[in-house]
N, C-alpha and C positions, 0 to 999 in steps of 0.2 A: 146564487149564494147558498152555503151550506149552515140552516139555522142548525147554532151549536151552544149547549151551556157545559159551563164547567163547576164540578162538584170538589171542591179543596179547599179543607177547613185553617189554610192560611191565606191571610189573605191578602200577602204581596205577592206568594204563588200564581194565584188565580187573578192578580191585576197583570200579574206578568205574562200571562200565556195568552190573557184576553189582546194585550196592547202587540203582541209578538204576533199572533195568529190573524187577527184582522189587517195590521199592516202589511202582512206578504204572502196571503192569500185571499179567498175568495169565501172563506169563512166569517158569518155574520155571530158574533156571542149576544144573545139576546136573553141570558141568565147566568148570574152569579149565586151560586148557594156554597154554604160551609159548612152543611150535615146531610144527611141521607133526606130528611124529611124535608127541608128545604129544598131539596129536588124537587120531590114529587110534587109539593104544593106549586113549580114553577111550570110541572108537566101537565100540571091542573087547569095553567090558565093559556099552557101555548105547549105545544107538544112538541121538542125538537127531535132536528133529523139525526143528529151526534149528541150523544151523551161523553166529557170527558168524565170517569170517575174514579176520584180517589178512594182507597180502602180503609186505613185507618183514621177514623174522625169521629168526635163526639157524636151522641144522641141517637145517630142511626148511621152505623158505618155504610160501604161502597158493596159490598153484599148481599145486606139484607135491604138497601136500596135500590140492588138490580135487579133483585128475584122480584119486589113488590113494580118496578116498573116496567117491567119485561111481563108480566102478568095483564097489567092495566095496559100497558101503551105495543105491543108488540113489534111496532112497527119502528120505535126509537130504535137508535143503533147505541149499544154502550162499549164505550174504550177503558180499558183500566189503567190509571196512573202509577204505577207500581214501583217498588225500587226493592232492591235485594233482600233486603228483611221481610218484606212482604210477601215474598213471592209464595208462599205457602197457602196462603189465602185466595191464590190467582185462582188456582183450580176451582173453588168454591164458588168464586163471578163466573170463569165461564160457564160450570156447571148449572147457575143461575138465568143465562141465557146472554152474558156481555159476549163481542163479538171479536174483540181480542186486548189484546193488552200493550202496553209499553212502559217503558222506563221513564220517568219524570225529566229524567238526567240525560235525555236525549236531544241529540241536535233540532231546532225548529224546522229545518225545510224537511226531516225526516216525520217529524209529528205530523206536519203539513200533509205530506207524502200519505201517512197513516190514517187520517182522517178521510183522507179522497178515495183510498181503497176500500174502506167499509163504508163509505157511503156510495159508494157504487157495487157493491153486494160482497164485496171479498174480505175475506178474516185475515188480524190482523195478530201474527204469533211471528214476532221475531225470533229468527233461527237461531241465532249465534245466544241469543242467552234463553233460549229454552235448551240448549245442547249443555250450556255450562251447568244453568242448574241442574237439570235431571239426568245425565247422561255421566256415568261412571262406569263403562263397561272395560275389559280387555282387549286388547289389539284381535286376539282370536274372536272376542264378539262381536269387535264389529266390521270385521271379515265375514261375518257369516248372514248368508242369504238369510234376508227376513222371511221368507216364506218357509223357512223350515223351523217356524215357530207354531206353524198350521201341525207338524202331528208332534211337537213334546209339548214339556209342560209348561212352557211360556207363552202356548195360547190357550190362555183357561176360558175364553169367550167362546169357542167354538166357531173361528173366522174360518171359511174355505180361504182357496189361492186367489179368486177374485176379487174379493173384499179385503184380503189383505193387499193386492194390488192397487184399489182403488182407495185403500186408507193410504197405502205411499204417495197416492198423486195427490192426495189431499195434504198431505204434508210438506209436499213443496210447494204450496200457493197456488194449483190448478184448479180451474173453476168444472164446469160440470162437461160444458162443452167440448175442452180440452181433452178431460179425462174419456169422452167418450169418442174420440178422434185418434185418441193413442192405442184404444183397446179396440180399434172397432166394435164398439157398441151403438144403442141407439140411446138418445139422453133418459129417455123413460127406464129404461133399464140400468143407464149409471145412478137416478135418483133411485129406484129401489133397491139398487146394492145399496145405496148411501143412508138408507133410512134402514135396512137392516145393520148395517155398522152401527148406527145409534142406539137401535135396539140391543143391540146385542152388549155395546159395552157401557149401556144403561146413563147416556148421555141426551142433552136436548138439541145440541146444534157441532156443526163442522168443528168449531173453536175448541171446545170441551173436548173431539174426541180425540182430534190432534195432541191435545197437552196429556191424555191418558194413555195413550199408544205410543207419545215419549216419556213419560214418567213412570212404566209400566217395559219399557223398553220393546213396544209389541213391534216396531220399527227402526230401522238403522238410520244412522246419522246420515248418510249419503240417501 
C-alpha cells in the first residue's frame, strides 16, 4: 500500500480523490488536511510516502508547505494539484523540492498511474501540458538542434553538449540507468552530470530542472 494524504482546502475535492483512489488502487489515504499547516501537523504524527498537494488554500498554501516539508520529512514524495491558473506557481513547488505535478482535472487511472511513478522514484511532469504552457517557439525553433544552445545565448548556464544531452533524457522520463545505457556512461558519471545540471541551473531536484529548461526553452519539444 502506498501511504498517501491529500492536501485540498475543499472538501468534496479531497473526499472525492480519497473514495476514487482507494477503490482502484493500492493507495491507502491515511490523511485529510485543507491547509498547508494541517499537513505538516499530519507529517508530525505519521509521515507519508505521497503527498497529493494542492497550491492555492488558506493559512499556508501548497508552496510554502512543500519547502517546510521537504526540509523536515525529505523522504515524502510531493505531487502538485494544479490547474491552469495555477500553473505559474508550479515552478516554485518544484523548486521547493515536490516531485512533479498534475492537473486536478485529470482522469483517475492517470493520477493513479502518477502516484505509482513517483513513488517508485520517477518525476512526474506531464508533457503535453508543460509544452502548452511554456512552449511558444517558431517552426525554425523547434527545428533547431538543442544543442546549439551550448555556444549562443540561449544557454546562459554554461551547459557543455553532455549535459545538455542528459538534461534531454531527463525530459522524456528517463531514469539514470537509462540515460547511462544510451550514452554509454557509467551511472556515477550520469549522477555527476546530473547534479552539475542542478548546479548550474540553480535547481534542487530532476522536476525543477526539467520545468526550467522547458520554460527557459533550453530544450526542444521532441
Amino acid at each position: 500500500m502506498i501511504n498517501t494524504i491529500i492536501v485540498e482546502d475543499q472538501e468534496l475535492i479531497r473526499k472525492s480523490l480519497m473514495i476514487v483512489l482507494e477503490s482502484m488502487s493500492d493507495v491507502k489515504v491515511i490523511g485529510l488536511a485543507g491547509n498547508g499547516k494541517e499537513a505538516i501537523r499530519l507529517c508530525e504524527s505519521s509521515v507519508p510516502e505521497i503527498i497529493l498537494m494542492d497550491i492555492q488554500m488558506p493559512i499556508m498554501d501548497g508552496v510554502q508547505a512543500t519547502k517546510e516539508i521537504k526540509e523536515r520529512w525529505p523522504e515524502a514524495k510531493v505531487i502538485i494539484l494544479t490547474t491552469f491558473q495555477d500553473i505559474t506557481h508550479v515552478r516554485n513547488a518544484l523548486n521547493a523540492g515536490a516531485e512533479g505535478y498534475i492537473l486536478k482535472a485529470v482522469n483517475p487511472q492517470f493520477l493513479v498511474k502518477g502516484i505509482e511513478l513517483v513513488y517508485h522514484g520517477g518525476t512526474l511532469i506531464p508533457q503535453h501540458l508543460a509544452k502548452e504552457v511554456f512552449f511558444n517557439m517558431s517552426e525554425e525553433e523547434e527545428n533547431r538542434d538543442e544543442l546549439s544552445y551550448e555556444l549562443n545565448e540561449k544557454n546562459p548556464y554554461g551547459l557543455n553538449k553532455q549535459e545538455f544531452k542528459v538534461l534531454k533524457y531527463l525530459a522524456q522520463g528517463l531514469q539514470n540507468k537509462a540515460i547511462s545505457e544510451l550514452m554509454y556512461l557509467s551511472l556515477g558519471t550520469v549522477k555527476n552530470y546530473i547534479s552539475t545540471i542542478y548546479s548550474k541551473l540553480n535547481v534542487k531536484n530532476r522536476s525543477a530542472a526539467i520545468m526550467k529548461a522547458m520554460e527557459e526553452s533550453l530544450i526542444s519539444k521532441k
